[in-house]
C-alpha positions as CSV (number, residue, x, y, z in Angstrom):
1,X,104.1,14.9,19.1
2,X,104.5,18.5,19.8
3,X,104.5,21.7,17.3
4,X,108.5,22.3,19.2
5,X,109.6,19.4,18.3
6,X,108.9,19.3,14.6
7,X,110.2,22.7,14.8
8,X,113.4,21.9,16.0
9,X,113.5,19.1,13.4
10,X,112.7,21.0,10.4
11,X,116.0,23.2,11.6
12,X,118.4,21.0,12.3
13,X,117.0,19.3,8.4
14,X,117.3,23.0,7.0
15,X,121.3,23.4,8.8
16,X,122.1,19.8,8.4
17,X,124.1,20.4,12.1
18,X,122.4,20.1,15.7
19,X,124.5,22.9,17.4
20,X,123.5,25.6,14.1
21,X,120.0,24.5,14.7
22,X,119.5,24.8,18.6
23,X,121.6,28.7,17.8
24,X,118.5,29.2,15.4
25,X,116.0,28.0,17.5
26,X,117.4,29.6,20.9
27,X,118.2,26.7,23.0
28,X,121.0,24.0,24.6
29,X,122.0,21.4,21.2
30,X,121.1,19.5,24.0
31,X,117.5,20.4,24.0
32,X,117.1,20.0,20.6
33,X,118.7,16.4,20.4
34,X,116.5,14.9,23.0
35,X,113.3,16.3,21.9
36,X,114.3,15.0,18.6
37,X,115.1,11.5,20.1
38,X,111.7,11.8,21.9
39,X,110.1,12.4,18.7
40,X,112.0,9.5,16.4
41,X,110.6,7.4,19.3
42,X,107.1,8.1,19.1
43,X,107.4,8.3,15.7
44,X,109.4,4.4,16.1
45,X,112.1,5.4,13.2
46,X,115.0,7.3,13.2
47,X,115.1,10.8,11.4
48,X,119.0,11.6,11.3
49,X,122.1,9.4,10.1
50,X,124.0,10.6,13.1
51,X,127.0,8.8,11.7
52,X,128.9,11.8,10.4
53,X,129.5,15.1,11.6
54,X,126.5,16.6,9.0
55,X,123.3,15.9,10.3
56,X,121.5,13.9,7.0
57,X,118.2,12.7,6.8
58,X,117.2,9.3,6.5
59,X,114.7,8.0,4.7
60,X,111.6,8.3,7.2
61,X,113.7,11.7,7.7
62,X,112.9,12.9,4.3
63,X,109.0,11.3,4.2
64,X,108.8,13.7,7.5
65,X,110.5,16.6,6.4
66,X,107.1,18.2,3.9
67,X,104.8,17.5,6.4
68,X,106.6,18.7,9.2
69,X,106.8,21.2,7.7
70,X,103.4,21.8,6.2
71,X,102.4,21.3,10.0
72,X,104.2,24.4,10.9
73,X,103.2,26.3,8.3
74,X,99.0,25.4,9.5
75,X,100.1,26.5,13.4
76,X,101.5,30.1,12.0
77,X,98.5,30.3,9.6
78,X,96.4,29.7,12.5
79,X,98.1,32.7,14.5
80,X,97.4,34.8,11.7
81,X,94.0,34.1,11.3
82,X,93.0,35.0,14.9
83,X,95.5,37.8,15.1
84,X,93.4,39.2,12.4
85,X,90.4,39.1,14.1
86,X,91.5,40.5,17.3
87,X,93.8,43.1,15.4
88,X,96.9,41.7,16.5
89,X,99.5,40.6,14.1
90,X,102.4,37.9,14.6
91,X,105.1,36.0,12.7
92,X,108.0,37.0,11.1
93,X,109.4,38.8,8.2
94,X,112.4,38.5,6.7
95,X,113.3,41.9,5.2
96,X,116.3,42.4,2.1
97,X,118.2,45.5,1.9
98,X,120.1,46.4,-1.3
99,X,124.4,46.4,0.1
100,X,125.4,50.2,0.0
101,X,121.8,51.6,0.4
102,X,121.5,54.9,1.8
103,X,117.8,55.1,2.0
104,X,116.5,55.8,4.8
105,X,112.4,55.5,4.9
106,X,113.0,52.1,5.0
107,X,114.5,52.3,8.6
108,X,111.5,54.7,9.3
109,X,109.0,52.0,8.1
110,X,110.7,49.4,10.1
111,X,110.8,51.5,13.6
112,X,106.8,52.4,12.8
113,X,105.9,49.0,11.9
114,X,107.4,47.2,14.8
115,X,105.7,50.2,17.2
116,X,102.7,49.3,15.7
117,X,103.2,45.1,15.7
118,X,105.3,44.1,18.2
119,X,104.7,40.6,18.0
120,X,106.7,40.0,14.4
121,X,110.1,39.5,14.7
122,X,111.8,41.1,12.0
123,X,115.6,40.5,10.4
124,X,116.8,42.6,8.1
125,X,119.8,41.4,5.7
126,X,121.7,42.8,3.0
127,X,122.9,41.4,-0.3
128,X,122.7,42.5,-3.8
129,X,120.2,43.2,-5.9
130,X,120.1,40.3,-7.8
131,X,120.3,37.3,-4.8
132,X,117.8,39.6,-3.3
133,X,115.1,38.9,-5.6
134,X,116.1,35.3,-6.0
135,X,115.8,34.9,-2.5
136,X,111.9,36.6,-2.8
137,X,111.2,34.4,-5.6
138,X,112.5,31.6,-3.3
139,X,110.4,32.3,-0.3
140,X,113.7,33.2,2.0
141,X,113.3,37.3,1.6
142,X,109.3,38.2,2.0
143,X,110.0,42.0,0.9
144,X,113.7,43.3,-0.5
145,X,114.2,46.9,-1.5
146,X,116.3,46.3,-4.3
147,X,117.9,48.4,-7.1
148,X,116.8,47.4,-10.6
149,X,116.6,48.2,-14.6
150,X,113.0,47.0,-14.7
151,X,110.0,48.5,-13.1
152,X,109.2,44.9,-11.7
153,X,111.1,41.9,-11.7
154,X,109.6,38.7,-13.7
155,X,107.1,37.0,-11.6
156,X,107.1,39.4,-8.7
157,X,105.1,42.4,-7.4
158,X,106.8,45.7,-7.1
159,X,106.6,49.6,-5.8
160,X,108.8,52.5,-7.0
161,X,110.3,54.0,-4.6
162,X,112.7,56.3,-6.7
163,X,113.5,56.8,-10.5
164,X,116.4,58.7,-11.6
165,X,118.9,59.1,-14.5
166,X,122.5,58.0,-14.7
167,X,125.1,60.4,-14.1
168,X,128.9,61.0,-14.2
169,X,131.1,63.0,-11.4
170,X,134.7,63.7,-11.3
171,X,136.7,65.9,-9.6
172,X,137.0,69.6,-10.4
173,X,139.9,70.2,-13.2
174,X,138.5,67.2,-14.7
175,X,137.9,67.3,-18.7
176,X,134.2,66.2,-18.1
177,X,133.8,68.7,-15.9
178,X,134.4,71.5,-18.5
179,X,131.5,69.7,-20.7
180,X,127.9,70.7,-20.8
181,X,126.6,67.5,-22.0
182,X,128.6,63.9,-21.6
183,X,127.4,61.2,-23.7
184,X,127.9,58.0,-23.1
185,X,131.1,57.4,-25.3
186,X,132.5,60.7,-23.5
187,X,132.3,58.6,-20.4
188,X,133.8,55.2,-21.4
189,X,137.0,57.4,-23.2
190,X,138.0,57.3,-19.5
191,X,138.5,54.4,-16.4
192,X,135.2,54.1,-14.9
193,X,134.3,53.4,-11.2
194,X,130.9,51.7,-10.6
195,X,128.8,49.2,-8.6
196,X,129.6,45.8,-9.1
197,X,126.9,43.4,-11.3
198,X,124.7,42.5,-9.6
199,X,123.1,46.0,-9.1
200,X,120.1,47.7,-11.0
201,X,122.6,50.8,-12.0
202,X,125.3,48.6,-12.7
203,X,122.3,46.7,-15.4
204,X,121.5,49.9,-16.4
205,X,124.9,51.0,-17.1
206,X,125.4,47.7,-19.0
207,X,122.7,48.0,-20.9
208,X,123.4,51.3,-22.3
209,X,127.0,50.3,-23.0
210,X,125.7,47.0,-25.1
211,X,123.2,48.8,-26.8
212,X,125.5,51.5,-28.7
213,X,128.4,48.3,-29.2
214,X,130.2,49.9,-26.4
215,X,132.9,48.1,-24.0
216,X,134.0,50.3,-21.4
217,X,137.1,49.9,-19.2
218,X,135.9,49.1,-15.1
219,X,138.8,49.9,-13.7
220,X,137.5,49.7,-10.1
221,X,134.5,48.6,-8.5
222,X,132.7,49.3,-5.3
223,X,129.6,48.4,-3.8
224,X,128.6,51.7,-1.8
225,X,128.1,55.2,-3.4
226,X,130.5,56.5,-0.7
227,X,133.6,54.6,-1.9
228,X,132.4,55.3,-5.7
229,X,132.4,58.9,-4.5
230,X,136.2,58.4,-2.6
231,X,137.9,56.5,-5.3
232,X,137.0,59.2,-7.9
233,X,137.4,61.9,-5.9
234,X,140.9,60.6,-5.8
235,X,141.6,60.2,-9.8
236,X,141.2,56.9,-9.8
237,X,138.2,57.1,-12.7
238,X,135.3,58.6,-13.1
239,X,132.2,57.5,-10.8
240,X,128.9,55.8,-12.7
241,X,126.2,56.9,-10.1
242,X,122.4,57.6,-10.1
243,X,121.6,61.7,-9.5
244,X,120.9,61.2,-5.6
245,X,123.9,59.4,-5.1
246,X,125.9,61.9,-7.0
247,X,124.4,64.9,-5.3
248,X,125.6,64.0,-1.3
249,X,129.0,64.4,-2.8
250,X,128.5,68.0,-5.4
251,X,131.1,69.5,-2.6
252,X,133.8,67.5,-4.4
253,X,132.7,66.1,-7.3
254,X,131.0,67.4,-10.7
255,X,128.0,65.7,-11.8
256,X,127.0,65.3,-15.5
257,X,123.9,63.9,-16.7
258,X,124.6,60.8,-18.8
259,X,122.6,62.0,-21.8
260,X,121.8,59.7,-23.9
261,X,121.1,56.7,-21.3
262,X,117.7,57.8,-20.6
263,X,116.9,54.6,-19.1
264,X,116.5,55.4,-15.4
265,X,118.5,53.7,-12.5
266,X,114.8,52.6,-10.1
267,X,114.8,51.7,-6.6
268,X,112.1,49.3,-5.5
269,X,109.8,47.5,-2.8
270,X,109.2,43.9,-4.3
271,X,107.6,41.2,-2.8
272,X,106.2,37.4,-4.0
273,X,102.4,37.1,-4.5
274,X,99.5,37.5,-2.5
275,X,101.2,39.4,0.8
276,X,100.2,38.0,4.3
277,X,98.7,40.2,7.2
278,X,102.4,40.8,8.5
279,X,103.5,42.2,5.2
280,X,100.5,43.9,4.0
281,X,101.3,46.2,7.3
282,X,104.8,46.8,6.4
283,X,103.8,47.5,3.1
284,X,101.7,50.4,4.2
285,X,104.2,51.6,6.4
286,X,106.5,51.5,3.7
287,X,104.3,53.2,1.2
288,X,103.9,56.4,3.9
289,X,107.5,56.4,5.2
290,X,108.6,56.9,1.4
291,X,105.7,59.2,0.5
């Protein structure tokens, strides 16, 4: 029995299909199904009801599947405990990026970390805010940089990276323009363009709005400050944005502070327990690429 072939059963288990498996582990679905048949022979049981086009586990396939994969897990920690030792880090990390993010330490701390640790392989995936964090909790995402109303999500450990108040901008000739201060009912007298749920300004927003009995009109949503910024520079409502967001766009829009939503719109690093060697390296790189 050989740490390859568990590892090509363990994927084709995870995908449920031999050719998405042997794509995932980089080889012919032809490779993967005879070292698979090699193993369900030494092992004297078959692991897959090949009957159907979805790969399902039989029963000895299931009784493998924890231990396989437990046997994985002991190989990697075993890499990790003599890369510590001799100063040389591998594995992988699978990093979450907030959809519409224009942040760009994080790119910084990537390109420095991978200089530094060329042996992790790194992916890099975006979603919103809120699958990000489920997919930390879950083990799929080891770090996510994720917008959010809360300095750290239940459960998790977390690192502001930026904290900022809620603002309107509209277009010049607009009647919140003329205004000094824009409260929050100001606001919602007009169609409003804003990040979909999902994201920490869009909880923020929500909040505020449920707190004062307020039920404002979304007339558009979009999940990138740029098309916030293009829609209402158009008319087409008034753009719900942090003060950042708003202020790459002050050549054609008007930003107001949202006075009385003092909440602040947060940006954050957050991660799942205890971090490994990998990720307590990215983490520092992070922590100086965002100063």
């Amino acid at each position: 029995m050989e740490l390859r072939q568990l590892e090509y059963f363990v994927a084709v288990a995870e995908e449920r299909n031999f050719t998405r498996a042997a794509e995932r582990v980089h080889i012919s679905q032809s490779g993967v199904s005879a070292q698979i048949r090699r193993l369900e022979h030494e092992l004297g049981a078959e692991l897959f009801d090949r009957s159907t086009r979805t790969a399902t586990l039989t029963v000895a396939g299931k009784a493998a599947l924890g231990p396989a994969r437990a046997a994985l897990a002991a190989a990697e920690a075993v890499g990790q405990a003599v890369g510590e030792v001799t100063d040389l880090i591998r594995g992988r990390l699978t990093v979450g990026m907030v959809i519409g993010c224009t942040v760009t330490p994080l790119f910084d701390a990537l390109a420095a970390f991978h200089r530094a640790h060329p042996g992790v392989e790194i992916s890099l995936l975006e979603d919103n805010s809120d699958r990000l964090v489920e997919g930390v909790r879950t083990g799929a995402v080891d770090l996510a940089l994720i917008g959010t109303a809360t300095a750290t999500p239940d459960g998790l450990d977390a690192l502001t990276i930026i904290s900022e108040r809620l603002v309107v901008a509209v277009p010049a000739g607009h009647p919140l323009a003329e205004q000094r201060r824009v409260s929050l009912r100001d606001l919602t007298a007009h169609p409003i363009v804003c990040m979909p749920p999902g994201t920490g300004l869009r909880a923020v927003f929500d909040r505020a709005c449920a707190a004062q009995d307020i039920h404002p009109a979304i007339a558009l949503q979009a999940s990138s400050a740029e098309a916030i910024a293009d829609l209402a520079a158009r008319g087409l409502g008034v753009a719900v944005l942090s003060e950042s967001m708003a202020a790459g766009h002050r050549d054609r829009l008007t930003a107001r502070t949202i006075d009385d939503v003092e909440t602040p719109a947060l940006l954050a690093l957050t991660w799942r327990g205890t971090p490994g060697p990998a990720l307590r390296e990215l983490l520092v790189h992070s922590s100086r690429a965002f100063g």
